[in-house]
N, CA, C and O atoms as a printed pandas DataFrame, in Angstrom:
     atom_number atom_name residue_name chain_id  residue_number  x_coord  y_coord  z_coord
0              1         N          UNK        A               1   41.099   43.872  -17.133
1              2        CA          UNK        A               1   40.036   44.174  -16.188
2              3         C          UNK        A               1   39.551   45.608  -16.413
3              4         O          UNK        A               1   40.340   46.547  -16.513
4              5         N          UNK        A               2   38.111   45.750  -16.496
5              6        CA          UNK        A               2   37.441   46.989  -16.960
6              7         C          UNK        A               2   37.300   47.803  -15.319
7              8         O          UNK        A               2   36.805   47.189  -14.374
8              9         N          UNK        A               3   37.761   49.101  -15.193
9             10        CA          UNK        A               3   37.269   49.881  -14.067
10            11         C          UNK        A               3   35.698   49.551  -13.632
11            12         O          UNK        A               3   34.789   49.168  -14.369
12            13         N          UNK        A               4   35.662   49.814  -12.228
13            14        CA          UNK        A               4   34.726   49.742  -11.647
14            15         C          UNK        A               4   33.582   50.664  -11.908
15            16         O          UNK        A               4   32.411   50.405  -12.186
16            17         N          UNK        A               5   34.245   51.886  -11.740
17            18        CA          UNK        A               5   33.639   53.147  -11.849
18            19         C          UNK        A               5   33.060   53.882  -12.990
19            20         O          UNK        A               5   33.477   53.815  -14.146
20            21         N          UNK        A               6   32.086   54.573  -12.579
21            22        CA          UNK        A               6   31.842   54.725  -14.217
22            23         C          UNK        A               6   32.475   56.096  -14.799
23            24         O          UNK        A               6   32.673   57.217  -14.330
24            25         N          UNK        A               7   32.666   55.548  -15.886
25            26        CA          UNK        A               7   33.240   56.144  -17.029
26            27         C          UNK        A               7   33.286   57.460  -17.513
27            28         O          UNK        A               7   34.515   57.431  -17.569
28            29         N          UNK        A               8   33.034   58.526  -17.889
29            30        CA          UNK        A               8   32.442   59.636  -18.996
30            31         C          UNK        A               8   32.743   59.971  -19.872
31            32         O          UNK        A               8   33.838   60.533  -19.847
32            33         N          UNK        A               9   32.129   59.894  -21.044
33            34        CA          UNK        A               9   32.798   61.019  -22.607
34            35         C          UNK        A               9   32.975   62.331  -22.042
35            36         O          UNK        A               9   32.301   63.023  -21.278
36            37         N          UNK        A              10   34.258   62.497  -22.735
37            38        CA          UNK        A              10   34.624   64.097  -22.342
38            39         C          UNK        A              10   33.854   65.205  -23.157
39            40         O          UNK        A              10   33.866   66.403  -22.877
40            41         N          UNK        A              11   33.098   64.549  -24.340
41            42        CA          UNK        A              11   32.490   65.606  -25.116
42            43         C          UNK        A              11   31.232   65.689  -24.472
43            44         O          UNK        A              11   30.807   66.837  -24.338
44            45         N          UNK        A              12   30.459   64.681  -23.997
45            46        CA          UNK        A              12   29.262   64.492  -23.963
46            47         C          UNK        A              12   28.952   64.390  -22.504
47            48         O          UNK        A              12   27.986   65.014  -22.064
48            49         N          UNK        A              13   29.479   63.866  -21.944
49            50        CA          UNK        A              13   29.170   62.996  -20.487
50            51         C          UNK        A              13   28.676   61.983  -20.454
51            52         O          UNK        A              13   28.559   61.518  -19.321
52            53         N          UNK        A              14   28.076   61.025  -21.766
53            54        CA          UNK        A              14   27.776   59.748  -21.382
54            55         C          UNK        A              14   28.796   59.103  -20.905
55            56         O          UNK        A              14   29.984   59.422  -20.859
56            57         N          UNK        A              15   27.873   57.531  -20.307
57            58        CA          UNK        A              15   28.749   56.649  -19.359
58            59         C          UNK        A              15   29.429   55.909  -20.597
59            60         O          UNK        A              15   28.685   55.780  -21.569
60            61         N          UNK        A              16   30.567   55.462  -20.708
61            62        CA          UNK        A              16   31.191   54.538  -21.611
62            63         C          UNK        A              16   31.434   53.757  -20.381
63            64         O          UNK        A              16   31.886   54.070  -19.280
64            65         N          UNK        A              17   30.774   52.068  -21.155
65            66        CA          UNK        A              17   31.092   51.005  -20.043
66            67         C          UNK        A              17   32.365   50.104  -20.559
67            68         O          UNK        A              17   32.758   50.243  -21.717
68            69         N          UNK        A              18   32.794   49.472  -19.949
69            70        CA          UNK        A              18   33.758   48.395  -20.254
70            71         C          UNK        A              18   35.286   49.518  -20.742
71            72         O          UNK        A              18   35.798   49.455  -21.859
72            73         N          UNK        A              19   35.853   50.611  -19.453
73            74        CA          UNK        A              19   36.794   50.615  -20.510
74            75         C          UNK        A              19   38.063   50.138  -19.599
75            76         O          UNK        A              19   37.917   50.192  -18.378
76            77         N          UNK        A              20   39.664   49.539  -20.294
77            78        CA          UNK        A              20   40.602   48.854  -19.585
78            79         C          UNK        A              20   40.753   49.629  -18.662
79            80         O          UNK        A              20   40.137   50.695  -18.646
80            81         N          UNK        A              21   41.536   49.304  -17.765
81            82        CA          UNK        A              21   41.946   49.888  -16.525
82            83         C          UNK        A              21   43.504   51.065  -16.642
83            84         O          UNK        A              21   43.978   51.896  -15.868
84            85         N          UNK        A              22   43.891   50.570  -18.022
85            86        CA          UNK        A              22   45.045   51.196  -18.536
86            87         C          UNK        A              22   44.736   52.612  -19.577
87            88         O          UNK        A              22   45.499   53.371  -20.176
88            89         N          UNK        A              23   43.407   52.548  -19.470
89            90        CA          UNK        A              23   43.189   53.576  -20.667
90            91         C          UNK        A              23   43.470   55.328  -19.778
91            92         O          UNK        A              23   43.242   55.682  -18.621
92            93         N          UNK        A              24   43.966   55.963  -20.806
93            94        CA          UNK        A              24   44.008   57.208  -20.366
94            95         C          UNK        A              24   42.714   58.115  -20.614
95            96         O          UNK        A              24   42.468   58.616  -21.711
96            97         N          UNK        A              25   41.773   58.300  -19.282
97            98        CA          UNK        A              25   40.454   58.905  -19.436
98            99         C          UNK        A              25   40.592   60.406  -19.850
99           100         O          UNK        A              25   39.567   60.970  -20.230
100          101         N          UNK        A              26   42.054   61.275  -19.802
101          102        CA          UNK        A              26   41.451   62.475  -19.521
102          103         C          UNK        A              26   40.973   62.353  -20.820
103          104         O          UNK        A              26   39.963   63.056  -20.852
104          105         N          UNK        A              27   41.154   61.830  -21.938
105          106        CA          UNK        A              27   40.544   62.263  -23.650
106          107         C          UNK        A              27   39.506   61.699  -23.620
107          108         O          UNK        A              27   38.721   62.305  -24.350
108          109         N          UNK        A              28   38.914   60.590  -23.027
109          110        CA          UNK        A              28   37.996   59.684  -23.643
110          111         C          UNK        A              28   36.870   60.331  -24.250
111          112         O          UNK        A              28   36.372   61.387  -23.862
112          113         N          UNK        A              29   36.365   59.393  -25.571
113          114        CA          UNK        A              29   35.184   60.261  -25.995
114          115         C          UNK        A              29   34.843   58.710  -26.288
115          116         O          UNK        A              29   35.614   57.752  -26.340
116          117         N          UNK        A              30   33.209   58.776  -26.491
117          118        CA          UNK        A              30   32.467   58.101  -26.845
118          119         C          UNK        A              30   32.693   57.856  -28.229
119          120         O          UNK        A              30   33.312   58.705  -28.871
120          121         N          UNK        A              31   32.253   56.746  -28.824
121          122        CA          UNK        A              31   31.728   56.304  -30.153
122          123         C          UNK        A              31   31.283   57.701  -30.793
123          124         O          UNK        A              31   32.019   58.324  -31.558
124          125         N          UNK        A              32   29.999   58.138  -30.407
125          126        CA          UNK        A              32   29.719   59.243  -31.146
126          127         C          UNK        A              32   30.728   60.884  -31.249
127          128         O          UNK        A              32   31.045   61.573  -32.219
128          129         N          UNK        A              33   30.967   61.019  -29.891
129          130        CA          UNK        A              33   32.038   61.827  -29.772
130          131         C          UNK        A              33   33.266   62.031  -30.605
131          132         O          UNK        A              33   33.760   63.126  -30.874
132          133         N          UNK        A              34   33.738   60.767  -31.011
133          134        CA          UNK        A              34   35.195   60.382  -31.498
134          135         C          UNK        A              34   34.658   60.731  -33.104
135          136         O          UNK        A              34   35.442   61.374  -33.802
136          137         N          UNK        A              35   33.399   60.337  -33.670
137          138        CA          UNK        A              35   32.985   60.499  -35.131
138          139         C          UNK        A              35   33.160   61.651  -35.381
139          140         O          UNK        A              35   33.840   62.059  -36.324
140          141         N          UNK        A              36   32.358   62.583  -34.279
141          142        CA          UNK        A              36   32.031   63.747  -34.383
142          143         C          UNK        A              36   33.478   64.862  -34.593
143          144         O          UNK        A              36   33.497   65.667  -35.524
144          145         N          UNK        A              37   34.470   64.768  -33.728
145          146        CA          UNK        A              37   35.865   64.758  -33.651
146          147         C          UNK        A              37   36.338   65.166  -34.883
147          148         O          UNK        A              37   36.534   66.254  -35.423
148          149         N          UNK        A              38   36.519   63.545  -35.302
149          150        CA          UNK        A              38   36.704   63.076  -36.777
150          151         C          UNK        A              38   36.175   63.927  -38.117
151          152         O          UNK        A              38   36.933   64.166  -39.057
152          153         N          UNK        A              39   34.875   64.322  -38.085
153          154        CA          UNK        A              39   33.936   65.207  -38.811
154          155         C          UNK        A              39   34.886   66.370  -38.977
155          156         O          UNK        A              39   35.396   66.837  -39.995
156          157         N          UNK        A              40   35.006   66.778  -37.467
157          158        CA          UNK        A              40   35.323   68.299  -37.181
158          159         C          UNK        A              40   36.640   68.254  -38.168
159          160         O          UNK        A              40   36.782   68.953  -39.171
160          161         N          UNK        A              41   37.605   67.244  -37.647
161          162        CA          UNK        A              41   39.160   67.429  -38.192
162          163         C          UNK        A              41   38.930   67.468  -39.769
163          164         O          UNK        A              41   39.222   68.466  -40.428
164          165         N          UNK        A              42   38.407   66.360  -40.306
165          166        CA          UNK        A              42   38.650   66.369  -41.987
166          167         C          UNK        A              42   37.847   68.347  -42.495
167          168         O          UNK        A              42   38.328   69.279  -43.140
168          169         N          UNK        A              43   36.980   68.223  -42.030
169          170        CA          UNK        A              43   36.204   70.197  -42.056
170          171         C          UNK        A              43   37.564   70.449  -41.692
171          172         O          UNK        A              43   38.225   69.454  -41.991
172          173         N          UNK        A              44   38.050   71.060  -41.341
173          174        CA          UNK        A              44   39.196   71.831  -41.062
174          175         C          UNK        A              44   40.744   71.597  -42.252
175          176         O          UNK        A              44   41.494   72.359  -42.862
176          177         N          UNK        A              45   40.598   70.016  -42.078
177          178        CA          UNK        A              45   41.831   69.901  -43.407
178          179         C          UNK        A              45   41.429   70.010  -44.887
179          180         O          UNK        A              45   42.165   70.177  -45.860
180          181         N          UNK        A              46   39.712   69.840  -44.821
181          182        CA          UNK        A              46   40.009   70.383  -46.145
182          183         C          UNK        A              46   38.085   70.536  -46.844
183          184         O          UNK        A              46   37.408   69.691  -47.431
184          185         N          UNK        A              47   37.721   72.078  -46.403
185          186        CA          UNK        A              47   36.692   71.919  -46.540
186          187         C          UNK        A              47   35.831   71.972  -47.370
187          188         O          UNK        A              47   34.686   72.384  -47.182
188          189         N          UNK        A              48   36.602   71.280  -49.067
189          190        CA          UNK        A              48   35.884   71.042  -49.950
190          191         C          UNK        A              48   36.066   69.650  -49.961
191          192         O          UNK        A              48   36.726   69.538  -50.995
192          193         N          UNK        A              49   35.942   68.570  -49.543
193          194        CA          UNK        A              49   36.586   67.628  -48.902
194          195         C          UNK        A              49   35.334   66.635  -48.083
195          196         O          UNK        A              49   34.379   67.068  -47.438
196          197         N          UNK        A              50   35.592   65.603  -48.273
197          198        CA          UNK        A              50   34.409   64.744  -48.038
198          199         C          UNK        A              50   34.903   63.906  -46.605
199          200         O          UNK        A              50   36.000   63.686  -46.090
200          201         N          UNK        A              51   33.469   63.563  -46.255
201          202        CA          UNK        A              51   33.935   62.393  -44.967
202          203         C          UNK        A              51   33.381   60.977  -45.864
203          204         O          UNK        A              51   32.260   60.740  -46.315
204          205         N          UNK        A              52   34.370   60.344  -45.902
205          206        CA          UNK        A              52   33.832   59.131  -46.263
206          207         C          UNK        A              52   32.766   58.299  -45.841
207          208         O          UNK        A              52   32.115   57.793  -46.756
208          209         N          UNK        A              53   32.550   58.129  -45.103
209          210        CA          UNK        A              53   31.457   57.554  -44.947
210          211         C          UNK        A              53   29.657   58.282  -45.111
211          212         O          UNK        A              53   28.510   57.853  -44.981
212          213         N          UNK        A              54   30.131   59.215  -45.361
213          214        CA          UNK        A              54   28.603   59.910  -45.735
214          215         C          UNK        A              54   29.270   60.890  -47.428
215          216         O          UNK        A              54   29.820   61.988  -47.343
216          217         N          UNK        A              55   29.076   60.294  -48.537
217          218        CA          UNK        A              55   30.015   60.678  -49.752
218          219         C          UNK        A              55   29.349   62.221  -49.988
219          220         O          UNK        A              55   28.417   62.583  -49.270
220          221         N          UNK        A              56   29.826   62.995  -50.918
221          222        CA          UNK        A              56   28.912   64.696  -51.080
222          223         C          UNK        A              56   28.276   64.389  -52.026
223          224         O          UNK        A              56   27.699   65.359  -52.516
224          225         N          UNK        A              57   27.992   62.845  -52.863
225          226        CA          UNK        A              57   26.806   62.301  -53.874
226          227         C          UNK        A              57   25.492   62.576  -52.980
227          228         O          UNK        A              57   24.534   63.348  -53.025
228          229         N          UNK        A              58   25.939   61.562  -52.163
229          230        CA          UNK        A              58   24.359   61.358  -51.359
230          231         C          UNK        A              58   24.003   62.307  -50.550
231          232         O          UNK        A              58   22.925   62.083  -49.999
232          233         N          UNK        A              59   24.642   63.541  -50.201
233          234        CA          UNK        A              59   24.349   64.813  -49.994
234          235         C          UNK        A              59   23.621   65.313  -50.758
235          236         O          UNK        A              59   22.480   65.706  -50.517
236          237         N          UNK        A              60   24.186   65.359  -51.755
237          238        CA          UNK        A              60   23.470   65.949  -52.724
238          239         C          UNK        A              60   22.415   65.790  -53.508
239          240         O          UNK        A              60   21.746   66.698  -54.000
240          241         N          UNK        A              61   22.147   63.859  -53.717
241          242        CA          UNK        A              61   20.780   63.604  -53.999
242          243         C          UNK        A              61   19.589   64.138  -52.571
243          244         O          UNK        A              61   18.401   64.361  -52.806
244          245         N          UNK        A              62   20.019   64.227  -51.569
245          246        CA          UNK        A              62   19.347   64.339  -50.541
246          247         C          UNK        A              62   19.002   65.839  -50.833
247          248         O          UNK        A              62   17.773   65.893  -50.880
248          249         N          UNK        A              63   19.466   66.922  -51.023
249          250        CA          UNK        A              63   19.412   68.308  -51.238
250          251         C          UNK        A              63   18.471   68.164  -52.700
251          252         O          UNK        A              63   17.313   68.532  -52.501
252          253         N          UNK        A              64   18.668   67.818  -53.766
253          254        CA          UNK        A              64   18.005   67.481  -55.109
254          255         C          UNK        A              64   16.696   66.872  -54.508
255          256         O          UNK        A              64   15.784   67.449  -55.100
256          257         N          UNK        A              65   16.009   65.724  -53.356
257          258        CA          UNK        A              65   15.246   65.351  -53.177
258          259         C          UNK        A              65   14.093   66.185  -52.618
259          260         O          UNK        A              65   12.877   66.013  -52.704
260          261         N          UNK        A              66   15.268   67.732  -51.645
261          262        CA          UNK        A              66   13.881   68.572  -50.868
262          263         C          UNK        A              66   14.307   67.822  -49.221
263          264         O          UNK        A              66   13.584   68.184  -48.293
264          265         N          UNK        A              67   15.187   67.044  -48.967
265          266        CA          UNK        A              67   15.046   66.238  -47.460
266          267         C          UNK        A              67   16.077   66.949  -46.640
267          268         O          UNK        A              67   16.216   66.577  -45.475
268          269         N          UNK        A              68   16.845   67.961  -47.116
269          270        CA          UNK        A              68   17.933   68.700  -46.841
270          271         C          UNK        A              68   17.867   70.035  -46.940
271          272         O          UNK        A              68   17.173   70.157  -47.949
272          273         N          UNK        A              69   18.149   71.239  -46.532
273          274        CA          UNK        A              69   18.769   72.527  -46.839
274          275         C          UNK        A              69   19.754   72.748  -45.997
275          276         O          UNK        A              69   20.246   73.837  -45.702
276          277         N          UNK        A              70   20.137   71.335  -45.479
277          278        CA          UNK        A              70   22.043   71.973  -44.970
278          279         C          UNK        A              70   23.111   71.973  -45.587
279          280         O          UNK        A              70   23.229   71.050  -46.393
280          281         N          UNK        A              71   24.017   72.736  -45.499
281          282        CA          UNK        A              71   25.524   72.306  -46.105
282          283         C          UNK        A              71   26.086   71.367  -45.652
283          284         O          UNK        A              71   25.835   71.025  -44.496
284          285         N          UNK        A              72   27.126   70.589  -46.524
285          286        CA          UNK        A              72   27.152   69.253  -46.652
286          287         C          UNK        A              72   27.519   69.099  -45.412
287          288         O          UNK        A              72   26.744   68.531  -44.643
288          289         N          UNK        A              73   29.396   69.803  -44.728
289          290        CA          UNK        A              73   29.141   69.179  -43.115
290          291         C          UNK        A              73   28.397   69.338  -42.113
291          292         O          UNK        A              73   28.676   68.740  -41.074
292          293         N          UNK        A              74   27.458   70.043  -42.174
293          294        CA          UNK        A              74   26.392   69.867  -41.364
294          295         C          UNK        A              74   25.586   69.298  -41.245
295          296         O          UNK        A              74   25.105   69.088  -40.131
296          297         N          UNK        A              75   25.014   68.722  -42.540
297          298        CA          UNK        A              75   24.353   67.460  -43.209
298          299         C          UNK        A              75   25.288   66.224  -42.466
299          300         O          UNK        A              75   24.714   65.507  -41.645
300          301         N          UNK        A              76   26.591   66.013  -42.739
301          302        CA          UNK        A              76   27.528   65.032  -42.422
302          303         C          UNK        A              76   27.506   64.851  -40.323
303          304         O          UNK        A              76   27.736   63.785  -39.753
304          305         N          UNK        A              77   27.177   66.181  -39.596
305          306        CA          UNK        A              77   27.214   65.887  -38.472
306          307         C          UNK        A              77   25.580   65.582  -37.837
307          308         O          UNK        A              77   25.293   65.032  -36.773
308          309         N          UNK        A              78   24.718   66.105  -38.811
309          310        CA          UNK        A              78   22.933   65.922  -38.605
310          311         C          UNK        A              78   23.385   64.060  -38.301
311          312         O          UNK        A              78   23.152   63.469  -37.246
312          313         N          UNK        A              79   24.140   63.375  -39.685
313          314        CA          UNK        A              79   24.033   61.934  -39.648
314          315         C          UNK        A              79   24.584   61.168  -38.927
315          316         O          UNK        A              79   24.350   59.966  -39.047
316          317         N          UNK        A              80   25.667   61.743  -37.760
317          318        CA          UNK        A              80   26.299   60.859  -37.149
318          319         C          UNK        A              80   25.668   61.062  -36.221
319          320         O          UNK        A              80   25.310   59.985  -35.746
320          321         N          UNK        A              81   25.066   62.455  -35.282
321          322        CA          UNK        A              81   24.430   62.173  -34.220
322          323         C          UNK        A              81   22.591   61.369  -34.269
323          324         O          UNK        A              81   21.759   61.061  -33.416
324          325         N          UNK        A              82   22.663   61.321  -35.526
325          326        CA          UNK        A              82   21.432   60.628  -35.946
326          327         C          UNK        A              82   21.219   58.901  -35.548
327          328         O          UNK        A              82   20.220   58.238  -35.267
328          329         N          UNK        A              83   22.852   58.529  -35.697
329          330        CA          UNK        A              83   23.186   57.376  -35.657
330          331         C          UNK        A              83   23.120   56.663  -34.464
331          332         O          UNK        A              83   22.960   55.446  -34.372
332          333         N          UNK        A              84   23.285   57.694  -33.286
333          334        CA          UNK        A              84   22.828   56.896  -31.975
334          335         C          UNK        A              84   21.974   56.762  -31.171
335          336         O          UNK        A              84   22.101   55.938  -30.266
């Protein structure tokens, strides 16, 4: 059974709907939140170091194209908040 009440990302404040009644809110983050997170941690472990899902190829054709002048994780966080 999903709480009644609504929800919030702790990064963001959107509403996250549907979450169990067992979940521990003080962390909750959204979909985008949790990517973003994710972004941050791999930057930190290793910041010559790629996020998989956005490779430093297609960074880089994107920079070679003129559609870019960011560095790659910034490029990498432009695309996830792009995503929602």
């Amino acid at each position: 059974m999903a709480y009644d009440k609504q929800i919030k990302c702790n990064g963001c404040g959107m509403s996250i709907p549907d979450v169990p009644e067992d979940t521990d809110v003080s962390a909750l983050l959204c979909n985008r939140c949790h990517k973003l997170k994710e972004v941050n941690d791999a930057r930190k472990a290793d910041l010559w170091g790629e996020y998989e899902e956005y490779p430093v190829l297609e960074w880089q054709n994107t920079v070679v194209n003129g559609d870019t002048r960011r560095g790659y994780w910034s490029w990498v966080e432009a695309q996830v908040e792009s995503e929602s």
